[in-house]
C-alpha positions, 0 to 999 in steps of 0.5 A, spaced: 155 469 809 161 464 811 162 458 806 161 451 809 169 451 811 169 456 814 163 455 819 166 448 820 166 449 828 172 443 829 177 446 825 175 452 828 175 451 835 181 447 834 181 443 840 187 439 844 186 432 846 186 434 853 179 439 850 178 434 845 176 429 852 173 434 856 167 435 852 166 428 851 165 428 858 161 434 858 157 432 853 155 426 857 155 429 864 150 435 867 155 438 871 163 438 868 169 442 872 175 442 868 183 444 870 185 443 876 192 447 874 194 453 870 195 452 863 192 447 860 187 452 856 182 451 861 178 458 860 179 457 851 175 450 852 169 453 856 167 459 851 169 455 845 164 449 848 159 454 850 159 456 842 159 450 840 154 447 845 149 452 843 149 452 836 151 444 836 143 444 840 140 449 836 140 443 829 139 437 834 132 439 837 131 445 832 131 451 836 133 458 835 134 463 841 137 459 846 141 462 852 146 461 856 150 465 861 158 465 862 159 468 869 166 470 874 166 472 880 167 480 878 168 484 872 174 485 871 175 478 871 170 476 866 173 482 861 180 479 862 179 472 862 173 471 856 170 478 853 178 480 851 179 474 849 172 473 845 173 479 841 179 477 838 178 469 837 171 469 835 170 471 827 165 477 825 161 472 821 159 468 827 157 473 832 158 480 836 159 481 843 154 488 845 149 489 849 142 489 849 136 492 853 134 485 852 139 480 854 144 486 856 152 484 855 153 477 850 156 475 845 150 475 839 150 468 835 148 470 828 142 468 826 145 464 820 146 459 826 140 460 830 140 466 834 142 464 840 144 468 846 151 468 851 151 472 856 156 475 860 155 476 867 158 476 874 157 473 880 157 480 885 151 477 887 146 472 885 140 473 887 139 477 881 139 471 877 133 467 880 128 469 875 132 467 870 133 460 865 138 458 862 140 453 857 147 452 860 151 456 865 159 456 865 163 459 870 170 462 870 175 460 876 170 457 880 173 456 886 173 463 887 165 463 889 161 459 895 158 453 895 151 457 895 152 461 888 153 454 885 146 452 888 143 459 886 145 458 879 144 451 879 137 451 880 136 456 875 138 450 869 132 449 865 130 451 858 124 448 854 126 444 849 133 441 852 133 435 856 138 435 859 141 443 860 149 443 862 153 446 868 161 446 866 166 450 870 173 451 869 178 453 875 185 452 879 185 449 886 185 455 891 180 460 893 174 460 898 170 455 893 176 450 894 174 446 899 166 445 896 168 445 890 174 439 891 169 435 895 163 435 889 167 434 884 174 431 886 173 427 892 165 426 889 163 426 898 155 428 897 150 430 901 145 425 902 140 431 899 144 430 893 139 426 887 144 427 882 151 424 883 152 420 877 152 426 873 157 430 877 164 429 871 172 432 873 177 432 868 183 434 870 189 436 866 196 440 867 200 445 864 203 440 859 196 438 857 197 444 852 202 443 846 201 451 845 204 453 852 210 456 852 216 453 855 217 460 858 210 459 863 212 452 864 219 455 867 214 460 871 210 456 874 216 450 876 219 457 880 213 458 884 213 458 891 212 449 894 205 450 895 203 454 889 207 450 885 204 444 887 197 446 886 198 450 878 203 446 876 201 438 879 193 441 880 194 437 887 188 440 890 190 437 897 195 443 898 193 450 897 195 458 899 193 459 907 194 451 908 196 450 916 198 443 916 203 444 910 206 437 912 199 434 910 200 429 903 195 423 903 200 418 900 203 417 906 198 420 911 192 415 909 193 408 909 189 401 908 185 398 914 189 392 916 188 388 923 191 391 929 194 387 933 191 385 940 198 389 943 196 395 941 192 399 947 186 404 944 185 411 945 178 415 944 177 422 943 171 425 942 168 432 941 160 432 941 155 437 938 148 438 938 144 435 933 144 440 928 153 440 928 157 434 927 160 430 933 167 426 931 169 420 934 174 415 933 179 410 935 187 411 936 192 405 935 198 407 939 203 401 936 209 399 938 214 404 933 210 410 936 206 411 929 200 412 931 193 409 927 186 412 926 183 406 925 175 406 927 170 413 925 164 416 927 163 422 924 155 424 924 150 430 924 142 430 925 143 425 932 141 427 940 147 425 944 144 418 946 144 416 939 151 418 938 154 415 945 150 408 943 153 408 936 160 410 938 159 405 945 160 400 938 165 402 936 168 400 941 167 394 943 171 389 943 177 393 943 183 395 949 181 403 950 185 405 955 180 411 956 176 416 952 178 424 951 172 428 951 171 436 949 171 439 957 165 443 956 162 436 956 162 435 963 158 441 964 151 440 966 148 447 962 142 448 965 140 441 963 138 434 968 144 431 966 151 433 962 153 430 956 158 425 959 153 423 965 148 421 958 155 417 955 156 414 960 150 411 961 150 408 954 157 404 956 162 410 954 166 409 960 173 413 962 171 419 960 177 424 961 177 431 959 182 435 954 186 439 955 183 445 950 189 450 949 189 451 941 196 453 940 200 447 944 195 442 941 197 445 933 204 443 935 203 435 936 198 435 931 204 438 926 209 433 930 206 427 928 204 429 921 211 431 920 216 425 916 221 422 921 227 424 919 230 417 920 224 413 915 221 419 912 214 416 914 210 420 919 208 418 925 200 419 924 196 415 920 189 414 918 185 408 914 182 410 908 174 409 911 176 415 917 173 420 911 171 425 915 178 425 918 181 425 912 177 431 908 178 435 916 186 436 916 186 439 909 180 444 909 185 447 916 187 455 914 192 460 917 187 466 919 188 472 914 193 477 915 189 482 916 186 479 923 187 479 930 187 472 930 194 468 933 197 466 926 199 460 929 192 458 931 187 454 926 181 459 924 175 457 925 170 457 919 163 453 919 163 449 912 155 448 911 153 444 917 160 443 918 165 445 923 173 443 924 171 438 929 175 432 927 181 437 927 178 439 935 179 432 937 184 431 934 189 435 938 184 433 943 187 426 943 195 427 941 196 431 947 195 425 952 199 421 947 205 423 947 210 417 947 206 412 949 208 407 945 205 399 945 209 394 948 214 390 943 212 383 941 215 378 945 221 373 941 221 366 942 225 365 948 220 371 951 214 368 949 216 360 953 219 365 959 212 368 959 208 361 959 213 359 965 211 364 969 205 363 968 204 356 969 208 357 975 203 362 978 198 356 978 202 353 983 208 350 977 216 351 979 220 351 973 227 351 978 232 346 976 232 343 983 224 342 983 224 339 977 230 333 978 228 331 984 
């Protein structure tokens, strides 16, 4: 049996403050994401904090036998990235890794400090694990798995005698997961089935968070190509491998809402959808340098056409729209008593014309406007920080895989939940009728008297010299 030093977990786990952070914030939260780059010993700390954690747990409520389950999205990913590393960092007196007919493949606590269970899984497929109950689950790179392993695994929390079971994960931006897996625990954008968003927790950290990296990786990861190296060295998880509007930085992009001139002609797009889709909507403001703001938003699914043509009729009002672009299939009446745009033009959704739906030549305004001007270094789209559903859109943008049919200067199609790219649809829908339209200047001093005169004298008033010297 290990002396009273030995088995003392802080000296041996030996955490950094970055680490050190991350279980404070696990320990207080029932769902934990921890990284968001590469290098700041992402995958150390979820083995080292599952041990800790259930033998941490055993004394606490004097339990025996508690377990818990490590997964990634394969095996070999698992024998890499933990069972490789739990075979040389973890001391025979603590535990072996073997496999049981019982608990299969894990790593085997001793009993001296409770006998519990880690075991080693992958993610393959899920359905597996749906009769099972676990104390705690971590997950390997999570944002190499889909949103619904994540609900399948969730649902299998629960272990008699543990309040409150922990969901902790540790992962890089990137992957198929990254959209979902920003969403919950970067952006924190909720489903409204959603009960528990208080105890959702992100701690992110850098390379330069791990006082034991080489400087050598460091000098690696400063070498990767822009998107990659953003992503792994920085942990921006708005940029990542596939991105179509590279151009995207929401720092410049996404502005605070401010009063917009009255000067400032509006423009609508819409792009409807049935109740179970999203139909988006939102207002422009063309101004007077030729930026373009995205000012008002409707963005909503689970409404019948009219409920949405009402709502999006408010909207607008009060507002100069000069007309409204629609997704031409809107015109169609499809069998059905009336079309689409006949139901919003009964609710006051007026002037409706149809977009032009060619997808290649409607990208390329869209990448027009997102770029920077070379002159001001500022784009010439801009969208207020309440147009959520806009903003969250324009990144989950991707190139088709090479290995498709698909144009590779085409945006793929993906459905994301309930979710389609609707805002992005509508979106190019809108910047084709724009082009250089622009707003008209404000008036000077002098303009401002010169324009009341003439409008005085359109009432009847002459302002001639001759006229008023009489």
């Amino acid at each position: 049996m290990a002396n009273e030093k030995t088995v003392s977990l802080k000296e041996l786990i030996h955490f950094t403050p970055k680490q050190v952070e991350a279980t404070n914030v696990a320990d207080a939260h029932k769902y934990t994401l921890f990284g968001g780059s590469a290098g700041p010993g992402k995958s150390y700390w979820l083995r080292w904090y599952m041990v800790r954690t259930l033998i941490k747990w055993g004394k606490e409520y004097n339990l025996t036998g508690i377990r818990a389950a490590m997964f990634c999205e394969d095996y070999p990913t698992l024998k890499d990235r933990q069972i490789s590393k739990m075979e040389v960092e973890f001391p025979q007196w603590l535990g072996k890794i073997k496999e049981t007919k019982t608990d299969g493949l894990a790593f085997y606590i001793d009993d001296q400090f409770g006998g519990h269970v880690l075991m080693l899984r992958n993610l393959d497929d899920p359905s597996k694990y749906l009769s099972s109950e676990f104390a705690m689950i971590g997950i390997e790179e999570m944002t190499q798995n889909e949103e619904m392993k994540f609900h399948r695994l969730r649902s299998r929390l629960r272990w008699t005698g543990i309040p409150e079971p922990k969901f902790v994960a540790a992962t890089n931006p990137g992957g198929i997961g990254h959209e979902w897996v920003k969403r919950y625990f970067v952006d924190r954008d909720f489903p409204e089935h959603e009960k528990e968003p208080e105890k959702f927790a992100y701690v992110p950290a850098k390379p330069t968070d791990n006082p034991h990296l080489a400087a050598s990786y460091i000098l690696t990861l400063q070498s990767l190509p822009e998107k990659l190296r953003q992503a792994y060295l920085e942990g921006r998880w708005d940029i990542f491998e596939g991105m179509f509007f590279t151009e995207w930085d929401p720092t410049k992009h996404v502005v605070d809402p401010f009063e917009v001139p009255d000067t400032w002609p509006r423009i609508r797009g819409i792009d409807p959808s049935g109740r179970s889709g999203t139909t988006s909507s939102h207002l422009y403001a063309l101004s007077d340098d030729g930026t373009i703001y995205i000012t008002h938003e409707h963005y909503k699914t689970g409404l019948d056409v009219d409920q949405h043509a009402r709502e999006i009729c408010a909207m607008g009002e009060g507002k100069n729209i000069r007309y409204t672009v629609i997704d031409s299939a809107a015109f169609s009446k499809l069998g059905m008593p009336e079309s689409t745009v006949e139901i919003f033009e009964r609710y006051g959704v007026t002037d409706l014309i149809p977009a032009d739906k060619k997808r290649i030549p409607g990208w390329n305004v869209v990448h027009q406007y997102l770029r920077p001007n070379p002159e001001t270094g500022e784009p010439l789209l801009k969208i207020f920080r309440n147009c959520y559903g806009m903003i969250k859109t324009i990144p989950k943008a991707m190139h088709p895989p090479l290995d498709s049919d698909k144009d590779p200067q085409d945006v793929m199609d993906f459905w994301d939940g309930a979710e389609h790219l609707d805002a992005l649809d509508e979106l190019r829908y809108v910047l084709q009728t724009v082009r250089e339209q622009i707003a008209p200047k404000p008036m000077g001093r002098m303009e401002k008297i010169m324009a009341d005169l003439k409008a005085q004298n359109n009432k009847g008033f002459d302002y001639s010299y001759s006229n008023r010297h009489r």
